[in-house]
N, C-alpha and C positions, 0 to 999 in steps of 0.2 A: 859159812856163806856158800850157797849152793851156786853152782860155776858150771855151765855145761855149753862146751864150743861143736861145733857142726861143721865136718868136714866132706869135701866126697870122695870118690876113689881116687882124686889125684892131689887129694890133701888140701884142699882148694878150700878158705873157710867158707863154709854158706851162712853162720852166724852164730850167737850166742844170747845166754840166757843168764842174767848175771843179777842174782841173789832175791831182785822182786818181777812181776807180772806188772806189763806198761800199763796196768788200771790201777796198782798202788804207787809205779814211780808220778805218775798224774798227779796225786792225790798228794804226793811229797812235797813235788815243784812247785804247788798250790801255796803251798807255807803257810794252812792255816790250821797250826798247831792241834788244835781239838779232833777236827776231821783223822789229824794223820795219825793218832792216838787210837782212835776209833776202829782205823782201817789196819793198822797193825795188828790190833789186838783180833779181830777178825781173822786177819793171815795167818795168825799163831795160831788161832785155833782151824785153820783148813777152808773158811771159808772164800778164800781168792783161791784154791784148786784145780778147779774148773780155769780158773784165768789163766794160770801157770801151763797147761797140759795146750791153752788155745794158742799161746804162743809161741811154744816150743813145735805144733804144729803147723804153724803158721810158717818157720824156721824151715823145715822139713818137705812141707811142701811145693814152696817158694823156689826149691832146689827141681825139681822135676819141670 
């Protein structure tokens, strides 16, 4: 499960990124089984990438 916390120089967290991209936990919270099958299978194979990379910059920037 991929885990990644965002500190700055004074250790301060600015945020984290914990295991999915907020366009598959949506997709979770929705609870409609089919969909969340779909969108997993999707992520394994790299197609929420792009989502993952937008939010962790989204993390990153947020901090400046």
């Amino acid at each position: 499960m991929p885990t990644f916390v965002f500190f700055d120089e004074k250790f301060k967290e600015l945020g984290s990124f914990v295991e999915h991209p907020k366009k598959i936990k949506n997709i979770i919270s929705k609870g409609n089984q089919p969909n969340i099958i779909v969108a997993m299978r999707k992520y394994r194979k790299g197609e929420y990438a792009e989502e993952t990379v937008k939010d962790i910059l989204e993390i990153l920037l947020r901090s400046q």
